[in-house]
N, CA, C and O atoms as CSV, one atom per row, in Angstrom:
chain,resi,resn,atom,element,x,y,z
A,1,UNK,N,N,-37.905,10.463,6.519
A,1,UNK,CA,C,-38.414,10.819,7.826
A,1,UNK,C,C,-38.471,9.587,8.730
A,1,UNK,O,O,-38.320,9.773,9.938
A,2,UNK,N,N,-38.655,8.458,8.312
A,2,UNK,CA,C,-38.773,7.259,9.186
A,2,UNK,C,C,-37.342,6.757,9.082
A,2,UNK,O,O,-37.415,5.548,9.300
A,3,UNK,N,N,-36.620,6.948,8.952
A,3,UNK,CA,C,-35.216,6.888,9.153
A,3,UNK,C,C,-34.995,7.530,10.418
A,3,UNK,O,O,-34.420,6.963,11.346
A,4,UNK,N,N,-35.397,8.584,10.467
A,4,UNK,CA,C,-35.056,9.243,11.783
A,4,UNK,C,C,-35.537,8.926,13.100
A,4,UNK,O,O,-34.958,8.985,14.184
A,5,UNK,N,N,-36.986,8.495,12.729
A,5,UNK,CA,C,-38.038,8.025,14.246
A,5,UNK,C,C,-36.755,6.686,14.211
A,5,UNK,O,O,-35.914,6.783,15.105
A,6,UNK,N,N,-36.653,5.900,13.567
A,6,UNK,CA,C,-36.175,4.741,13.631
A,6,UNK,C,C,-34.898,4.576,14.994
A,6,UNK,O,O,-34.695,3.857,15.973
A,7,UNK,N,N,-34.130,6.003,14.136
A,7,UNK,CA,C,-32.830,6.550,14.962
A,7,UNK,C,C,-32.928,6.509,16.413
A,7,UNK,O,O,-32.157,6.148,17.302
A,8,UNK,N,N,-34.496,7.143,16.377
A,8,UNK,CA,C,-34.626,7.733,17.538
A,8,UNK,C,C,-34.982,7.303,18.409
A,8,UNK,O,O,-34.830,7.837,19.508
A,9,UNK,N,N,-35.529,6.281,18.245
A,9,UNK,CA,C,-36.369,5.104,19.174
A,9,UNK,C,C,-36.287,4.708,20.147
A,9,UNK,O,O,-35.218,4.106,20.244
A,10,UNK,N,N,-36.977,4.679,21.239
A,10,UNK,CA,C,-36.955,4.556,22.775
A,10,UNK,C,C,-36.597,2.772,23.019
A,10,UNK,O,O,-36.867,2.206,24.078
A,11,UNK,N,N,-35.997,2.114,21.908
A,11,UNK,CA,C,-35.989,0.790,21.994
A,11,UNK,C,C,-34.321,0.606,22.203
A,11,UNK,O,O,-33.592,1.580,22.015
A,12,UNK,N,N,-33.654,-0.954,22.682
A,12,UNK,CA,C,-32.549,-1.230,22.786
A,12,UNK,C,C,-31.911,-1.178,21.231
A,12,UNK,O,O,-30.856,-0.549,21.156
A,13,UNK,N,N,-32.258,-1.577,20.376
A,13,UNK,CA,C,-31.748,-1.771,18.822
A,13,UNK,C,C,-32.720,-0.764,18.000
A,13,UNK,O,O,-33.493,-1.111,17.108
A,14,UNK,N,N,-32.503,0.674,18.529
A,14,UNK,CA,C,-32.588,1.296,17.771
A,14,UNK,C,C,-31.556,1.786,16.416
A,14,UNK,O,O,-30.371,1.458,16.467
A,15,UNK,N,N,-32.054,2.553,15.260
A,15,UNK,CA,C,-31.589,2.753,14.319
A,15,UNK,C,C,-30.042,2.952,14.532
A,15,UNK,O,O,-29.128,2.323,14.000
A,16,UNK,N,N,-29.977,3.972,15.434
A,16,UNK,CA,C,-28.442,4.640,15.910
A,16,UNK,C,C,-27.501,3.726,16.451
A,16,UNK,O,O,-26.322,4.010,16.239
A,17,UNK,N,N,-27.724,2.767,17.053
A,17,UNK,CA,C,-27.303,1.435,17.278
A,17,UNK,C,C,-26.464,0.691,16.154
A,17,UNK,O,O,-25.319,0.615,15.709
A,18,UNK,N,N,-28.085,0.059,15.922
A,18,UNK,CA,C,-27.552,-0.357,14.383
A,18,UNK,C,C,-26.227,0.257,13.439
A,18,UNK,O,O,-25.220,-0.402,13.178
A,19,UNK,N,N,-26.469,1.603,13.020
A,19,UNK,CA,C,-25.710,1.857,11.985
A,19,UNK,C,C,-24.292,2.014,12.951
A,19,UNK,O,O,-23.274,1.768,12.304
A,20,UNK,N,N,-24.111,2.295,14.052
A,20,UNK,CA,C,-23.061,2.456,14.622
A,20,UNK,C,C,-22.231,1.114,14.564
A,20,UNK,O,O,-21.149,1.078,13.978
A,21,UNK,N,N,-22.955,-0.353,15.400
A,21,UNK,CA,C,-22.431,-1.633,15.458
A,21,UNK,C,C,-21.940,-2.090,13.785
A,21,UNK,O,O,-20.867,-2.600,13.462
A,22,UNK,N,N,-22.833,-1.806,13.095
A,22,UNK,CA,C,-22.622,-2.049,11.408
A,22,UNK,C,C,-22.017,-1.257,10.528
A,22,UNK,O,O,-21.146,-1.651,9.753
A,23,UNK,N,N,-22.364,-0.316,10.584
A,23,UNK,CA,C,-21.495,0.571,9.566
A,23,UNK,C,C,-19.955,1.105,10.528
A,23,UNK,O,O,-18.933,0.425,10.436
A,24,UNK,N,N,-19.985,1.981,11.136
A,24,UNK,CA,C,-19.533,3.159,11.463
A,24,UNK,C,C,-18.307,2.633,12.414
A,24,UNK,O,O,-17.265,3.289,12.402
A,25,UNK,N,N,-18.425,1.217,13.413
A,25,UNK,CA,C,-17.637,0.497,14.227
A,25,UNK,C,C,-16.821,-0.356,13.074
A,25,UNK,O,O,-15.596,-0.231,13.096
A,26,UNK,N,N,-17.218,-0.945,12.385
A,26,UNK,CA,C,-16.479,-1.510,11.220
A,26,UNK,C,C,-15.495,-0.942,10.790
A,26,UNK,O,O,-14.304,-1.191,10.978
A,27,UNK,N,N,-16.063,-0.031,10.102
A,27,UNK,CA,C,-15.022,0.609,9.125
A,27,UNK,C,C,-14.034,1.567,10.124
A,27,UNK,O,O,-12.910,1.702,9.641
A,28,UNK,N,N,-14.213,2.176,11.273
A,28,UNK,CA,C,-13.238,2.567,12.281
A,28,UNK,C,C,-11.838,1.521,12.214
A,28,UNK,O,O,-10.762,1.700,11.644
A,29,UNK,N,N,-12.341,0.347,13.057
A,29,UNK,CA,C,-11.653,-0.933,13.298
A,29,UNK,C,C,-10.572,-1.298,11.976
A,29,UNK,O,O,-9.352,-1.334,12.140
A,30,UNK,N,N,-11.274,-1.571,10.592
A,30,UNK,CA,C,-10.575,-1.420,9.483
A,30,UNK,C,C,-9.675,-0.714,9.326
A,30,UNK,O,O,-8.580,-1.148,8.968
A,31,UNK,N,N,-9.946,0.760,9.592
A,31,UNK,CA,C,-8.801,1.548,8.883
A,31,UNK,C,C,-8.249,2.619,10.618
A,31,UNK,O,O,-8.031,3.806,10.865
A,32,UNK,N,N,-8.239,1.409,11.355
A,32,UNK,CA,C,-7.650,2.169,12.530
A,32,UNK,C,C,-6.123,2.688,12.526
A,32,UNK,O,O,-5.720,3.686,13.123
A,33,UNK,N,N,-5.550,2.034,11.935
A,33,UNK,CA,C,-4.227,1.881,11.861
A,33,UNK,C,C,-3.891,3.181,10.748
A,33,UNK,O,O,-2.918,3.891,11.002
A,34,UNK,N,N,-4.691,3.457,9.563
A,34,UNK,CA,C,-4.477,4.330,8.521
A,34,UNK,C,C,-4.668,5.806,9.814
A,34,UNK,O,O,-3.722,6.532,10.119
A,35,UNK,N,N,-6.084,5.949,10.386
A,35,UNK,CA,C,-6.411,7.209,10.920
A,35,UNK,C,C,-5.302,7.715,11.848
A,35,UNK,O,O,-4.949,8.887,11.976
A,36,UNK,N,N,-4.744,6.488,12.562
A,36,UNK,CA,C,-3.536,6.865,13.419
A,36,UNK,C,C,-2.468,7.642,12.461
A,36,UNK,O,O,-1.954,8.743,12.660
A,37,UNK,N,N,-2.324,6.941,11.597
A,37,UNK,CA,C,-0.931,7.284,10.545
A,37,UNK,C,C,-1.725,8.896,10.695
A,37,UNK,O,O,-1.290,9.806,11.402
A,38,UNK,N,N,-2.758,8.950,9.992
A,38,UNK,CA,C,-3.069,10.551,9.286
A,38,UNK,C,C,-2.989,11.412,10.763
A,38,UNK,O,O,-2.292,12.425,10.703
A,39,UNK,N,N,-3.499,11.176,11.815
A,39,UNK,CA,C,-3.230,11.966,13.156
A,39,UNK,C,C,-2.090,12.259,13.717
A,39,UNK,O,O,-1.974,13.266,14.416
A,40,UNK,N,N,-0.964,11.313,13.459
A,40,UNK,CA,C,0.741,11.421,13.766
A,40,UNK,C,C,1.108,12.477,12.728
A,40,UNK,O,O,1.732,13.476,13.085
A,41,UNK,N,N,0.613,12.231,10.990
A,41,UNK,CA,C,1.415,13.241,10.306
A,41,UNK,C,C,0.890,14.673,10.960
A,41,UNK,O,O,1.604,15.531,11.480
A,42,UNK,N,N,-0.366,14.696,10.814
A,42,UNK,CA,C,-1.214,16.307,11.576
A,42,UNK,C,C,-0.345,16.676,12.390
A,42,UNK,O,O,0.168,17.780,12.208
A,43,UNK,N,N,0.039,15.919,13.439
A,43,UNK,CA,C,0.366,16.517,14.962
A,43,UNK,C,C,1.848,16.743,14.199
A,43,UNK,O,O,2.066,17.939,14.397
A,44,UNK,N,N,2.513,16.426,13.747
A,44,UNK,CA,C,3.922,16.657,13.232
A,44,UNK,C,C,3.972,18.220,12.107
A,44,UNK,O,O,4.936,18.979,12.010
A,45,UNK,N,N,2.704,18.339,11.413
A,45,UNK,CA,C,2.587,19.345,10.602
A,45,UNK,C,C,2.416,20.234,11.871
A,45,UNK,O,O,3.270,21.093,12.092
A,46,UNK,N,N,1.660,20.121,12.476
A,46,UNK,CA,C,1.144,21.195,13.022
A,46,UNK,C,C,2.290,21.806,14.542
A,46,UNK,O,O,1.989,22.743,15.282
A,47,UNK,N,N,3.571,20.957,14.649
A,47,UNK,CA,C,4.038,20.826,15.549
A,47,UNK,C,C,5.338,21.723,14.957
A,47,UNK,O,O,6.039,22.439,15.672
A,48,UNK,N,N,5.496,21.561,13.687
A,48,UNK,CA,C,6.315,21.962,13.049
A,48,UNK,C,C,6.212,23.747,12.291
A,48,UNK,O,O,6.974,24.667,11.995
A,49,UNK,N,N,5.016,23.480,12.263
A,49,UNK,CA,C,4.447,25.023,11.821
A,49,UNK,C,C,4.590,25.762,12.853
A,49,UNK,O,O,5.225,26.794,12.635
A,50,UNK,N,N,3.987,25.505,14.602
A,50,UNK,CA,C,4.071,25.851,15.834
A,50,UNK,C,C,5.708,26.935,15.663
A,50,UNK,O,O,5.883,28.146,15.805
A,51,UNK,N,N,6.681,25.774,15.298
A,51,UNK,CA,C,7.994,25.983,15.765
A,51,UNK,C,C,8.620,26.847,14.741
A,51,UNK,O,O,9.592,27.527,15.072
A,52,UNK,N,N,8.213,26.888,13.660
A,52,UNK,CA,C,8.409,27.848,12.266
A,52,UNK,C,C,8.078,29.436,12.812
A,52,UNK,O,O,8.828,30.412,12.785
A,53,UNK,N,N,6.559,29.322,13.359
A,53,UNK,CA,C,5.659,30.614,13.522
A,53,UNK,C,C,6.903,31.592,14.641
A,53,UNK,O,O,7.264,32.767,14.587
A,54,UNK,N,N,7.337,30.272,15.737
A,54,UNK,CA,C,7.410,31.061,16.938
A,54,UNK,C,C,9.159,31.558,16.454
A,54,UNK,O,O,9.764,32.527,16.914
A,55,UNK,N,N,9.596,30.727,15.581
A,55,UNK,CA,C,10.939,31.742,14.933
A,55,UNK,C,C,10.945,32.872,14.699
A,55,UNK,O,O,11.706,33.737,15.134
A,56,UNK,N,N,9.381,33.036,13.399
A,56,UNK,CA,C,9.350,33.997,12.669
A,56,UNK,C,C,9.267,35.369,14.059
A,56,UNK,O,O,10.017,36.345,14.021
A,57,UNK,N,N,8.190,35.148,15.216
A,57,UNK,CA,C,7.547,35.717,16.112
A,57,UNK,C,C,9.119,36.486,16.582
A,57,UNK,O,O,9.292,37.681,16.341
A,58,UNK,N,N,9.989,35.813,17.132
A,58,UNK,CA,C,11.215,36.200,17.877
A,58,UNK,C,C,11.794,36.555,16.983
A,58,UNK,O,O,12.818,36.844,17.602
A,59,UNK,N,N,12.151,36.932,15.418
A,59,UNK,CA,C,13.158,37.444,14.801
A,59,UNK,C,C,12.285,38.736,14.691
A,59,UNK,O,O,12.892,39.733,15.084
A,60,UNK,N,N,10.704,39.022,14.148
A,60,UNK,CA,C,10.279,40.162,13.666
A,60,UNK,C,C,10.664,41.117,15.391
A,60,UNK,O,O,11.170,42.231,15.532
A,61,UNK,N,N,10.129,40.024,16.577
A,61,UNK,CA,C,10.372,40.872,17.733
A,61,UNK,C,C,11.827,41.559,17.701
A,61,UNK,O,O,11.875,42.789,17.747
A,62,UNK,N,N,13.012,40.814,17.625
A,62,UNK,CA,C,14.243,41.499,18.037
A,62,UNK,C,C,14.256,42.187,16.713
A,62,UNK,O,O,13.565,43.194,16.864
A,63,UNK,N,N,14.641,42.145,15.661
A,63,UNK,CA,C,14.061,43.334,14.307
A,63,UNK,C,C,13.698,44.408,14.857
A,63,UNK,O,O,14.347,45.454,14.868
A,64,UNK,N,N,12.523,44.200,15.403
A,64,UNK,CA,C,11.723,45.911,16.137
A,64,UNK,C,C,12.088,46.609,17.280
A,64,UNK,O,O,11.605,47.708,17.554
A,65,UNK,N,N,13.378,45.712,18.348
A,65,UNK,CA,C,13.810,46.294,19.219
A,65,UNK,C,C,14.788,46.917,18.475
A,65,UNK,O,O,14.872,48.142,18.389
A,66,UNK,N,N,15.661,46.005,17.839
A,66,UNK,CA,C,16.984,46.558,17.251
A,66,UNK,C,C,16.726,48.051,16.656
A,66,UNK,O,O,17.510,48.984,16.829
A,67,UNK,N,N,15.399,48.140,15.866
A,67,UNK,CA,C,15.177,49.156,15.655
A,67,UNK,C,C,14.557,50.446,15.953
A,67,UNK,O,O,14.394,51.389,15.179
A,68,UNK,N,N,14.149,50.327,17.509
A,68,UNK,CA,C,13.718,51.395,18.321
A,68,UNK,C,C,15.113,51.963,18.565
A,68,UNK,O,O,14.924,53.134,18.896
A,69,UNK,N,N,16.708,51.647,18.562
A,69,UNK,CA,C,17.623,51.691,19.435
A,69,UNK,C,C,18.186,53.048,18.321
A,69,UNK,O,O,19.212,53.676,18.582
């Protein structure tokens, strides 16, 4: 519980501060270069699935015209 008042504190170097400048800014900075890598592969998975889906979307569509005819 005093972890949290700490957090919370109406002061300049409160808790949230702290762990941000020390923990949380650190280890960002460290592995900035890794998080980029993992956000380029995402956007490529997900860029690629996009372009898979919208195949599948336009073949089932002409499929179902072809077959109203």
């Amino acid at each position: 519980m005093l972890i949290f008042v700490w957090c919370m504190a109406p002061i300049q170097a409160n808790g949230s501060q702290f762990i941000y400048s020390h923990v949380i800014l650190p280890w960002f900075l460290k592995n900035e270069s890794k998080l980029d890598k993992a956000f380029d592969r995402s956007k490529k998975l997900i860029s690629d699935a996009a372009d898979e889906a919208e195949k599948v979307a336009k073949k089932a569509a002409s499929d179902a015209l072809l077959k109203e005819d």
